[in-house]
C-alpha positions in Angstrom: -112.5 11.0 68.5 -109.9 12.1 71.5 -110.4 12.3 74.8 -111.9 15.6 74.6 -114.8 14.5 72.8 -114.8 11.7 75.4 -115.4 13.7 78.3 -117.5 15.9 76.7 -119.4 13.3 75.8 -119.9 12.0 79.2 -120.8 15.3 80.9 -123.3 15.5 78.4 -124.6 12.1 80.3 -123.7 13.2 83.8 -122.4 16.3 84.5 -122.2 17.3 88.3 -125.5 15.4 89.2 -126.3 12.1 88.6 -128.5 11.1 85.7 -128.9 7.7 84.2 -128.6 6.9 80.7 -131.3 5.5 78.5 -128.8 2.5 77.6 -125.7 1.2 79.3 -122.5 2.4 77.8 -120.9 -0.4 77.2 -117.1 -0.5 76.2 -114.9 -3.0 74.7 -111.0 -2.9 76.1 -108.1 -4.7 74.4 -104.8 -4.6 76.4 -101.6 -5.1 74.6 -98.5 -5.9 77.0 -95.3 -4.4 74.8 -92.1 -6.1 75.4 -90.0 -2.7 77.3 -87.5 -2.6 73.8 -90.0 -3.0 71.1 -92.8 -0.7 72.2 -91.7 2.1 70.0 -92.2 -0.7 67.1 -95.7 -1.7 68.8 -96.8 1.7 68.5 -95.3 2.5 64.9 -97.2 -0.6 63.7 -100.2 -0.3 65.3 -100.5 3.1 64.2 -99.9 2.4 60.9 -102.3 -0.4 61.0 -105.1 2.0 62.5 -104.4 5.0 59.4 -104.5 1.7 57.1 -107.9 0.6 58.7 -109.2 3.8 58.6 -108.3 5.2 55.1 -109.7 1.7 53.5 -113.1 2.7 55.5 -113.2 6.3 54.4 -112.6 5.3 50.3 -115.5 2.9 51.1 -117.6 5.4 53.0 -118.1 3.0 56.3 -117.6 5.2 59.4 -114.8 4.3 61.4 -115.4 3.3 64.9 -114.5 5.6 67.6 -111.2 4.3 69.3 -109.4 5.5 72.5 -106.1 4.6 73.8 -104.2 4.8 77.1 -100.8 4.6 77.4 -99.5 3.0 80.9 -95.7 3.3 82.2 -95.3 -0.5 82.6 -95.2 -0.5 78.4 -99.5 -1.6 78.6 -101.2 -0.3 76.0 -105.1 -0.3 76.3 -107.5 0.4 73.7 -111.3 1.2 73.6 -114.0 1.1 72.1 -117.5 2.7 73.2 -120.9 0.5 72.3 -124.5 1.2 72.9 -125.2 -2.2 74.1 -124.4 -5.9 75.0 -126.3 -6.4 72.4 -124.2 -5.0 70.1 -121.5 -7.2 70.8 -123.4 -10.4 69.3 -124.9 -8.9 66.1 -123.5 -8.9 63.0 -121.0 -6.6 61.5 -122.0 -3.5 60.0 -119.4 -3.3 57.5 -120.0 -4.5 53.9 -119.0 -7.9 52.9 -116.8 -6.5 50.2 -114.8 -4.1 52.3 -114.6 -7.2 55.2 -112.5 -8.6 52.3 -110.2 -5.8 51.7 -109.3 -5.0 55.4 -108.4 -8.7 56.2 -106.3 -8.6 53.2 -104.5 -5.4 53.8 -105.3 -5.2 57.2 -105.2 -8.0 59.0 -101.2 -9.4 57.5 -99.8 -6.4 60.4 -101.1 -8.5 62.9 -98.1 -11.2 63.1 -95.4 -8.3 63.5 -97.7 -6.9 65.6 -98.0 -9.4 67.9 -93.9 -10.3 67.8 -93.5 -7.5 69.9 -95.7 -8.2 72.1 -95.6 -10.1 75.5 -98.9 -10.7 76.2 -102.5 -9.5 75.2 -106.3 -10.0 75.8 -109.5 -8.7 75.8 -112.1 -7.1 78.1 -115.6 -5.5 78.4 -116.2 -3.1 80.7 -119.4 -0.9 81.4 -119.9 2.4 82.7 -121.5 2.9 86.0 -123.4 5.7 84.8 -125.0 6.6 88.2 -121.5 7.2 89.9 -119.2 9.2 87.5 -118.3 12.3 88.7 -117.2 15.2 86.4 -116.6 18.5 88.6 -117.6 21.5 87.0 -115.6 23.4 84.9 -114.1 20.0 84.3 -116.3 18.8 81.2 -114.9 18.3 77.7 -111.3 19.3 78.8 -108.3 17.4 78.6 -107.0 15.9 81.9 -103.3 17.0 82.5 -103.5 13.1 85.0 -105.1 10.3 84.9 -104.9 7.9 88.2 -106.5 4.5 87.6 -107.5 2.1 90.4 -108.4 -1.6 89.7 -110.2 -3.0 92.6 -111.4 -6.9 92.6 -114.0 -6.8 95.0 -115.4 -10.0 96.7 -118.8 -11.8 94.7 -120.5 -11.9 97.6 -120.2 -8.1 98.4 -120.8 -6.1 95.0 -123.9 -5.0 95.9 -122.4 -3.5 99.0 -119.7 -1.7 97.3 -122.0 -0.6 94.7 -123.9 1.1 97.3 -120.8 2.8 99.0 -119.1 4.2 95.5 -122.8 5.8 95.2 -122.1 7.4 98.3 -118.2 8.2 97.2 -120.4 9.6 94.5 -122.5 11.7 96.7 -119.6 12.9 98.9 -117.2 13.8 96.1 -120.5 16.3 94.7 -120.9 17.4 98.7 -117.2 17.9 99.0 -116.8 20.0 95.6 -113.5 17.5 95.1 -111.8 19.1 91.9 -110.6 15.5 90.5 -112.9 13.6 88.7 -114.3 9.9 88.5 -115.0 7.3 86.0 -116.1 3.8 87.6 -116.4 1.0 84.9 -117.3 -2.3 86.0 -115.2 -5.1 83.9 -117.9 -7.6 82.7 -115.7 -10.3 80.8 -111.4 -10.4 82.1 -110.5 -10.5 85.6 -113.6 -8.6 86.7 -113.7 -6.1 89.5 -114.2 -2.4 89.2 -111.3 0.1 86.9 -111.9 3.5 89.1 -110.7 6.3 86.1 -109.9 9.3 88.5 -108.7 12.6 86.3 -107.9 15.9 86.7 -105.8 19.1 86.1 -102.2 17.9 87.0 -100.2 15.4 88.6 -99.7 17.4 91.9 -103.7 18.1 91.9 -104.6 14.3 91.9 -101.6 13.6 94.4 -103.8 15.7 97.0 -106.7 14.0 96.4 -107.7 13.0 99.8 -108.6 9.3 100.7 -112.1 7.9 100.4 -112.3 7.8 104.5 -111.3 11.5 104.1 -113.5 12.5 101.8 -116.6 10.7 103.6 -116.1 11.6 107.2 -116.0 15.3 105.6 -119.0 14.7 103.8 -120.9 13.0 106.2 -119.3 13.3 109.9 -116.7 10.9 111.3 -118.6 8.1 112.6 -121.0 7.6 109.3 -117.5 8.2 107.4 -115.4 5.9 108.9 -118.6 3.2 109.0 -118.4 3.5 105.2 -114.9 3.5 104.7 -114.6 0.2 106.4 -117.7 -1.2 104.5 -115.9 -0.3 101.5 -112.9 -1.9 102.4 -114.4 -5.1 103.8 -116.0 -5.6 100.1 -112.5 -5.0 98.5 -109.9 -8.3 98.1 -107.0 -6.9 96.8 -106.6 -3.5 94.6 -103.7 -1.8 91.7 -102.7 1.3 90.7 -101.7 2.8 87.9 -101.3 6.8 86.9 -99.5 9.6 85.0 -99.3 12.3 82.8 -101.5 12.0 79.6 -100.8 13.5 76.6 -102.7 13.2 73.0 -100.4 11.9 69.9 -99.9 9.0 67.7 -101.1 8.8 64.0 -104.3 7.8 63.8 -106.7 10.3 61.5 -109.1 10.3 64.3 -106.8 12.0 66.5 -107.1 9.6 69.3 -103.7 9.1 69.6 -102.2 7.2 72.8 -103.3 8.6 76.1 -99.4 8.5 77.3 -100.3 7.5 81.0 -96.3 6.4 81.7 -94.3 8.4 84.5 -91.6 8.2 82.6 -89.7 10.8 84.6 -86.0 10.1 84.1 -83.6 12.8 84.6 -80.8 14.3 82.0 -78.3 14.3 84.5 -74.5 13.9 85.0 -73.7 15.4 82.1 -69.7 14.5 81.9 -67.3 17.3 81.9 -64.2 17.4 79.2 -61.4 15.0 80.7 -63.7 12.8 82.8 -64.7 9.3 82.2 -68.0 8.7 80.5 -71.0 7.9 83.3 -72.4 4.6 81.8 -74.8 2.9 84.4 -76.9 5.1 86.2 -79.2 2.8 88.1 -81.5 0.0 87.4 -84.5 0.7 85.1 -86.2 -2.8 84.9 -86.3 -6.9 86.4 -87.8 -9.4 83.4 -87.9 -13.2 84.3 -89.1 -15.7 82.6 -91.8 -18.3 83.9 -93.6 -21.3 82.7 -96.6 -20.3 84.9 -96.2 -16.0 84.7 -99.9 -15.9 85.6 -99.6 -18.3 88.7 -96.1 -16.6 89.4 -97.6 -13.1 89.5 -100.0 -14.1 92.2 -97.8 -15.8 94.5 -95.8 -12.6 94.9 -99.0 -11.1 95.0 -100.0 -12.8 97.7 -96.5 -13.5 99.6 -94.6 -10.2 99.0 -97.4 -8.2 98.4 -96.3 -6.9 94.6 -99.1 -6.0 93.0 -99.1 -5.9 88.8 -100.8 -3.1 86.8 -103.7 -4.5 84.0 -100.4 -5.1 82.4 -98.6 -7.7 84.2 -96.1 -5.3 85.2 -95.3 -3.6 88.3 -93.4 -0.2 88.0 -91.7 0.9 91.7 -91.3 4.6 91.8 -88.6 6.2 93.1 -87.4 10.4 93.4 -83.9 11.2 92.1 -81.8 12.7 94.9 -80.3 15.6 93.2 -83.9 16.1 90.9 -86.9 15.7 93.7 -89.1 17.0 91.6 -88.6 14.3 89.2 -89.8 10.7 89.6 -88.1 7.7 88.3 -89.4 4.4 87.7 -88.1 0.7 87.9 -90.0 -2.1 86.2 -90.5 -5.2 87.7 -92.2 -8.4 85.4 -92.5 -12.1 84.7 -92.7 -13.0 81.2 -94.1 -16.6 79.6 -91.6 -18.7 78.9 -91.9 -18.8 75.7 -91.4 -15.4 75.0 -88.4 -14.4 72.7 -87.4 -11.1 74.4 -84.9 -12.5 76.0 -83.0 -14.2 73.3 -80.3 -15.3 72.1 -80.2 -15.6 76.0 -80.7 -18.9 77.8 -80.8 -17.3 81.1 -84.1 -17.1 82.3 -83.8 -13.5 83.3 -82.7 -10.0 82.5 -81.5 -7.0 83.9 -82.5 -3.5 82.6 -79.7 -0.5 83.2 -80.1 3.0 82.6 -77.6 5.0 80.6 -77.0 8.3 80.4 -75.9 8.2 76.6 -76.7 4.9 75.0 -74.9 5.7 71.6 -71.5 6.8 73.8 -71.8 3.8 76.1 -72.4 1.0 73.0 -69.7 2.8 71.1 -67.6 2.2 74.4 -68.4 -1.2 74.5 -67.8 -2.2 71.0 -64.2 -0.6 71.7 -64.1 -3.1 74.5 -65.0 -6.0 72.2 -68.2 -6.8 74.4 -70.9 -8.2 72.3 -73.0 -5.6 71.2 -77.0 -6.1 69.2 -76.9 -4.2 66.5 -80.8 -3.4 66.9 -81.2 0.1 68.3 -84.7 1.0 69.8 -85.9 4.9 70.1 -89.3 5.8 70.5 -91.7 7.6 73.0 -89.7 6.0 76.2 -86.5 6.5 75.1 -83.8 4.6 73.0 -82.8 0.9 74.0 -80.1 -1.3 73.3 -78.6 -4.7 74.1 -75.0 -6.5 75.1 -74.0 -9.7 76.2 -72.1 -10.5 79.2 -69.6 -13.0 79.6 -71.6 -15.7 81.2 -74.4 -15.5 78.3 -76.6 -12.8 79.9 -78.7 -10.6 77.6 -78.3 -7.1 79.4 -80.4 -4.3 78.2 -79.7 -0.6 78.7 -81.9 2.3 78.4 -81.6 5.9 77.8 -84.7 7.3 79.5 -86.0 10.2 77.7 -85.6 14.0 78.9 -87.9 14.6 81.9 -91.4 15.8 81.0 
């Protein structure tokens, strides 16, 4: 099922008014955190690993379960899975004993390379708030050309506030006739807090959406507007964002594909002329450390320097080429474990990402130069990757964004 059906399937729950469903929809989310050089492998292998899945189900005639998957520009990979109930979640597996057997003999050996290219990874339930979604007519069952998504950890003592005031976002976006849609899900079992799935048409469209102050004082008059925008705010202890383009793909038989939400939005530029020196660094694409603590880490720049990591860990600071305005340009920011391998043969505990132009002409360069060059070669979805050593030990990676979408 894609993420037509998925919408479609949700207006048929709530379509521009609010109607509650006989049974919570309950969801269950597993984020994968891709190291930025092996996330074309991640996605080759979990592909393959879903067809695999799915073909052994089919010859067996057990239904495969519905999957969707987002794709996030910090290399976060988010899968899920709809359920009718919590209840669901504890009973036992409705697939036969015998076919059990097969898939964790065929199935399950993918999981170790899987999870070498991988940073980090965990699980998550989240449920729809069914009374709040808002899906603005003409909007059902089509494919979003954006996807913004909000996480917003709002304080215990105050979620009954804030579920009062996103029922009145609710009410306002319907009162408003706001083209962008809504998605609240509130995350049971992870970090908690609220995911705010906003969609619509295009990435300019959803870039106009106004604020939620905005959109109440013009729903319900400044002073009642501004009352609620601080309410909701006062409930609210710290908030992320992450958004993009989406697109359908991968090679899945359902079709599901990865919901690519990465800006990756890097230019083809500086194309050298005959008789000029090759460009090689074109600015920097990415800042990986390590830490024995990245979870404690994360939150004292979180809390000190105000960076603010995506569901993945990762922060990605955007940024507008100078001769391409139009295009936007992203660098990474993240603290791995310290145990991760990424960074190896390294004993630095950090590395720089670079962005190329050509990675083939620049490594070819370098191996002229007698610079230590890997002769692992990534290319996939974000573009193609490679890796040198500098002279004091330093793994350097450099990237060759792909061609802006």
């Amino acid at each position: 099922m894609n993420l037509v059906l998925w919408l479609s399937a949700l207006s048929t729950l709530f379509s521009t008014a609010p109607v509650k469903p006989a049974r919570p929809l309950i969801w269950t989310v597993h984020v994968d955190r891709a190291a930025p050089g092996d996330a074309g492998e991640f996605e080759k292998l979990h592909d393959a690993q879903t067809t695999l899945s799915d073909k052994i189900l089919r010859e067996h005639q057990v239904p495969a379960p519905s999957t969707y998957k987002i794709r996030l520009s910090d290399f976060t990979y988010i899968t899920l899975r709809p359920r009718k109930s919590f209840a669901e979640l504890d009973g036992p597996s409705k697939t036969p004993t015998d076919v059990q057997k097969i898939l964790a003999e065929r199935v399950d050996p993918l999981d170790e390379a899987i999870h070498a290219t991988l940073i980090d990874h965990f699980n998550q339930i989240w449920q729809l708030d069914g009374d709040d979604v808002w899906v603005p007519p003409g909007r059902e069952g089509k494919i979003p050309g954006s996807l913004h998504i909000r996480s917003e950890w709002v304080k215990p003592s105050k979620l009954q506030a804030y579920g009062d005031v996103l029922g009145k976002l609710r009410e306002a976006l319907e009162k408003t006739k706001t083209p962008v849609g809504l998605l609240p899900f509130y995350v049971w079992y992870g970090e908690g807090g609220y995911r705010l799935v906003w969609f619509g048409e295009s990435r300019e469209q959803l870039a106009r959406l106004k604020s939620p102050e905005q959109i109440f004082v013009e729903a319900f008059g400044k002073d009642e507007g501004r009352e609620l925008a601080k309410t909701w705010r006062d409930c609210v202890s710290r908030v992320a964002d992450s958004d993009g383009e989406p697109r359908l793909g991968g090679g899945d038989p359902s079709g599901a594909g990865w919901i690519d939400a990465a800006r990756l939005a890097p230019s083809d530029r500086h194309r050298s002329r005959k008789g000029e020196m090759m460009k090689r660094v074109t600015g920097i694409g990415g800042i990986f450390f390590k830490s024995k603590d990245h979870k404690g880490l994360q939150a004292w720049y979180r809390e000190h320097l105000g960076i603010e990591p995506g569901p993945g860990g990762s922060v990605a600071f955007e940024w507008r080429d100078k001769e391409k305005p139009d295009e936007v340009g992203m660098t990474v920011w993240s603290v791995f474990p310290s145990t991760t391998k990424y960074l190896d043969p390294s004993s630095a505990p950090f590395m720089v990402n670079y962005r190329v132009e050509n990675l083939a002409a620049v490594l070819e360069a370098l191996r002229a130069e007698g610079v230590t060059v890997d002769e692992k070669v990534d290319e996939s979805e974000y573009g193609k990757f490679g890796w040198v050593m500098d002279p004091d030990g330093n793994r350097i990676e450099l990237w060759e964004p792909p061609p802006a979408r």
